[in-house]
N, C-alpha and C positions, 0 to 999 in steps of 0.2 A: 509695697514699700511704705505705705502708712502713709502719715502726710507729714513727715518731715520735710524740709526746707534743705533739697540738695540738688549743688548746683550742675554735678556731675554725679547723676546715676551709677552706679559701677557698671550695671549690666541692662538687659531689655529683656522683655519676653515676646517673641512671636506668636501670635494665635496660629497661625498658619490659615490656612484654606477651611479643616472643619477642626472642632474642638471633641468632636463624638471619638471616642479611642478607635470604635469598629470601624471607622473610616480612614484610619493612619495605614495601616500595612494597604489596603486599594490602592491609595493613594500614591504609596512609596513606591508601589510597581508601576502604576501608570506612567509617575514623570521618571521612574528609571528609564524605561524601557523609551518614552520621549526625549531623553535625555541622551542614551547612546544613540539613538538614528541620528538626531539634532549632527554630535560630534564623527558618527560614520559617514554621514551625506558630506558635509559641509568639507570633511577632509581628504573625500573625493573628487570633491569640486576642484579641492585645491589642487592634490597630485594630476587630474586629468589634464588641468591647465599649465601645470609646469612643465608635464611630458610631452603634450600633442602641441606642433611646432603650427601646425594652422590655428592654433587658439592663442598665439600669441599677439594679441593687440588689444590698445585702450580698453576696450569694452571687458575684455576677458582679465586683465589684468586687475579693474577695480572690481571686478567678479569674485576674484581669489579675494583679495582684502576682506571686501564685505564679508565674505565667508569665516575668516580669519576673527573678523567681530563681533560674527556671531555664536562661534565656537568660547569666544571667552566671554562677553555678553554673559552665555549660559548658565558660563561657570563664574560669573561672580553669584548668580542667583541659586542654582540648582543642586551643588551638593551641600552648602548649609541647609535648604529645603528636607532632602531627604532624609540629612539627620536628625531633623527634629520631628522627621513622620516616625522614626523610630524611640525617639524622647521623651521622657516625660517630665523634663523640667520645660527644654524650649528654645535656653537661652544664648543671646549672643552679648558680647559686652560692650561697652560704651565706643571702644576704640576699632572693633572689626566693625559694629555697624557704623561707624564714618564711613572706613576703607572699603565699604561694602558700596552704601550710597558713591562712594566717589567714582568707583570703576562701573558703576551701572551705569551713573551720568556721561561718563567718557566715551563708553563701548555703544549707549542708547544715539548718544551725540554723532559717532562716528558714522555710525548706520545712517545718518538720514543727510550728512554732508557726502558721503560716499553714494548715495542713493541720486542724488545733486549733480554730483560730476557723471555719472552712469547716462544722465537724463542731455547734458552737454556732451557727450559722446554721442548717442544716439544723431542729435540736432546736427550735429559737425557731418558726420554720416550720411545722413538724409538730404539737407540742405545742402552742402558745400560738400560731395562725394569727390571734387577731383581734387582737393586742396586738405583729403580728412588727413592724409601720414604727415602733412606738414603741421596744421593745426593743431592734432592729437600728437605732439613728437615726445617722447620720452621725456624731455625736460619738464615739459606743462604739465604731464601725468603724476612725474614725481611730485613738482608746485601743489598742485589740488592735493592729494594727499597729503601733504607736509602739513598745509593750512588745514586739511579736516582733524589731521593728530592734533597741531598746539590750539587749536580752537577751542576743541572738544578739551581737551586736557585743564586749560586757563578756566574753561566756564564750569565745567565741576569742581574745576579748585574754589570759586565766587562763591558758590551754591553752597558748600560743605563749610567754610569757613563762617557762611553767616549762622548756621547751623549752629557751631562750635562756641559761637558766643549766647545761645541761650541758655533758659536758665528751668531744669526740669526737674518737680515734684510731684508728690502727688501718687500718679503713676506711671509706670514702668511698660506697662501692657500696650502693644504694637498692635492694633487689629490688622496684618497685614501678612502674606508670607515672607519677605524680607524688609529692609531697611529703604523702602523708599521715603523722598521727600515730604509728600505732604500728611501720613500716618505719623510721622515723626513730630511733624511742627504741630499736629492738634497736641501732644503731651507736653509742649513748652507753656510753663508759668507765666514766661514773661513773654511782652507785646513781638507776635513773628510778624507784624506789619510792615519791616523793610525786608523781611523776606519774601513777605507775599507780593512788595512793588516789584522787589527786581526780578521776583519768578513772571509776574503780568511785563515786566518790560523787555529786559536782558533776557530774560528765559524766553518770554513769547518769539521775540526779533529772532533769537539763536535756532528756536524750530521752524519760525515761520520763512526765513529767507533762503534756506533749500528748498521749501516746499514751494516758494514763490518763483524760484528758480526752475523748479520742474516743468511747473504750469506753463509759464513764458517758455522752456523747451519745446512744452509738444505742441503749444500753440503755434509757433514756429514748423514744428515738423507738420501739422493739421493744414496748416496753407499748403507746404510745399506737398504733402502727398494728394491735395487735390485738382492742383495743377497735374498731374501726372494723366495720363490719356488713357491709359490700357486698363482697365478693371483687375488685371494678372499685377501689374508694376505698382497699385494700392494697396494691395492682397499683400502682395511682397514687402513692402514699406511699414505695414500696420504689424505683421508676423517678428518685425525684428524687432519691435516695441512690446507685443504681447506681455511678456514675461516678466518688463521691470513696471510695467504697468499695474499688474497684478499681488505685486508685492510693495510697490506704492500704498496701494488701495488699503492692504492688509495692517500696515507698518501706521501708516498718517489716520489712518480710520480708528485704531485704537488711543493713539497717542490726544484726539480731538477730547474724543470722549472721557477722556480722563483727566488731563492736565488742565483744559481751556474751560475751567468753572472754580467760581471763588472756593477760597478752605474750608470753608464752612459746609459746604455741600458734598463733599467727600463721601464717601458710604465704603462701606463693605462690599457693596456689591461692586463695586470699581477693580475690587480683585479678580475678579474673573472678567474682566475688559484687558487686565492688565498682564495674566497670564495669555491672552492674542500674541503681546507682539514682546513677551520677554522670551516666552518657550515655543508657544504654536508657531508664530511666520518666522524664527529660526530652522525649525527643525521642516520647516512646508518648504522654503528657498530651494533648495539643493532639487527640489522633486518638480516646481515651478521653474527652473531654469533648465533642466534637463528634457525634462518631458516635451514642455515646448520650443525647444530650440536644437535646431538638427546637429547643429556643430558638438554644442554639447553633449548632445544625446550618440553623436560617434564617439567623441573624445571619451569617456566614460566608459563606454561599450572594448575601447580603444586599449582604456587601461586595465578593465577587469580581464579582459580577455591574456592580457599580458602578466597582471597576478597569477591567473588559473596557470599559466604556463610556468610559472618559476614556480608553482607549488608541487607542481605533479614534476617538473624535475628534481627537486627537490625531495619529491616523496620516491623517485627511483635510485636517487644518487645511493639513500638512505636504505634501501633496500636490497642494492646492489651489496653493499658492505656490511651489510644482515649474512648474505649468503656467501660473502668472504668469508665471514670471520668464522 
C-alpha cells in the first residue's frame, strides 16, 4: 500500500499459514478434509442428542450448543482459509475482516462460558445428585446460555469497536490466516494502548472468570469424589468428568499461550497455537465426547444405525419402482 496516510485500508492481505505456492493445494486438502469432519462430528452430536430421549438433560443439552459453536466458530475462519489456499491475491477487505473478527470473538467467547456451565452441571451432579433436576431445571439452562450469547455478543462488539477507531498505513499485510486481534493491531499507526488495556483487563476478566469458574467446579467435585468410599463410585465420578476435562485442557491450554502475553511479543509462530483450538479441538470434540462417554457413544451408534435404515429403505422403495416402471 506504500506509505500513504489511510485511515481506512480498503482491503487486508492474509499471508496465510505458508507463503511457498507448493504448499497451498496440501494445505487446502488438509483443512478441507478437517473442516468437513469438524462440521460431520459436531452435527451428529447434535442430531444424536435431539433424537435419543436418554440424552435429554443439562449436560447433553449445553453439549449440542457447544457443538453448534463450533460448527460456526469454523466457519467464520475456514472457508475464507481455503480460498485463499487457492488465491493468489489473498485478500479480504476492511469490512469482512471486522465481521470476521467479530464472530470469531462471539463463537471463541461462547465456547468457553458454555464450557463454564458444562463444569456447574457436572458439580450440581456429583455434589447435590438428589437436588440436580431441580438445580439444573430448564429455566437456569436457558439463564446460562442467554448470559453466554449477550456476554459473548456485547464483548466482541467492545473489542471490534475499539478496532474501528484506528488509524492504518503503511501496511496492509496480515501475518496471520484470518482477521484476528492482535495481527491486526500490530498494523495500526496510531497508539492500540486502550486496546491493549481493555484486552489485559475486560478481555483477560471475560476469559478468565469461566475458567475460574471451572476450577472452583472440579475443586468442589475433587472433595466430594473423595469422600466417596468404593474405588468403583470414584472411577465412576471421575469417568463422567473425563471428556470436558480433556477439552478444557485443549481449548484454555491454547488460548493461554496466545492471548495472556503483551502485543509486542506476538510471532508467527502463534499461528499454529492458534489453529489448536480454532480447527483442531473443534473438529477432536465430537470424537472426545463420544468415544468416552457411553451415553454418547450409544446415542450416536443410535442414530447411524437409524440413518442406515432409512437409506437402504429408501434405496428399495427406489428400486422397487425401477422394476415397475
Amino acid at each position: 500500500m506504500g506509505k500513504s496516510n489511510l485511515t481506512r485500508l480498503p482491503e487486508f492481505i492474509l499471508l496465510g499459514l505458508s507463503s511457498n505456492p507448493e504448499d497451498q493445494k496440501p494445505l487446502f486438502a488438509l483443512f478441507l478434509i478437517m473442516y468437513l469432519v469438524t462440521l460431520m462430528g459436531n452435527l451428529l452430536i447434535i442430531l444424536a442428542i435431539r433424537s435419543d430421549s436418554r440424552l435429554q438433560n443439562p449436560m447433553y443439552f449445553f453439549l449440542s450448543i457447544l457443538s453448534f459453536a463450533d460448527i460456526c466458530y469454523t466457519t467464520v475462519i475456514v472457508p475464507k482459509m481455503l480460498v485463499n489456499f487457492l488465491s493468489e491475491t489473498k485478500t479480504i477487505s476492511y469490512a469482512e475482516c471486522l465481521v470476521q473478527m467479530y464472530f470469531f470473538l462471539v463463537f471463541g467467547n461462547m465456547d468457553s462460558y458454555l464450557l463454564a456451565a458444562m463444569a456447574i452441571d457436572r458439580q450440581v451432579a456429583i455434589c447435590n445428585p438428589f437436588h440436580y433436576v431441580t438445580v439444573m431445571n430448564h429455566g437456569r439452562c436457558m439463564l446460562l446460555l442467554a448470559f453466554s450469547t449477550a456476554f459473548s455478543y456485547l464483548h466482541s462488539l467492545l473489542h471490534v469497536l475499539l478496532v474501528n477507531q484506528l488509524t492504518f498505513c503503511a501496511s496492509n499485510v496480515i501475518h496471520h490466516f484470518f482477521c484476528d486481534v492482535n495481527p491486526v493491531l500490530k498494523l495500526a499507526c496510531s497508539s492500540t494502548s486502550v486496546n491493549e488495556v481493555v484486552a489485559m483487563t475486560e478481555g483477560l476478566v471475560s476469559v478468565m472468570a469461566p475458567f475460574v469458574c471451572i476450577v472452583i467446579s472440579y475443586l468442589k467435585i475433587l472433595i466430594a469424589v473423595l469422600k466417596i468410599p468404593s474405588a468403583a463410585g470414584k472411577r465412576k465420578a471421575f469417568s463422567t468428568c473425563s471428556s470436558h476435562l480433556t477439552v478444557v485442557t485443549l481449548f484454555y491450554g491454547s488460548i493461554c499461550c496466545v492471548y495472556f502475553q503483551p502485543l509486542s511479543s506476538y510471532t508467527v509462530k502463534d499461528q499454529i497455537v492458534t489453529v489448536n483450538y480454532t480447527i483442531l479441538t473443534p473438529m477432536l470434540n465430537p470424537f472426545i465426547y463420544s468415544l468416552r462417554n457411553k451415553d454418547m457413544k450409544q446415542g450416536l451408534e443410535k442414530l447411524i444405525s437409524r440413518i442406515k435404515f432409512q437409506m437402504n429403505r429408501l434405496s428399495t422403495t427406489n428400486s422397487n419402482k425401477i422394476r415397475g416402471a
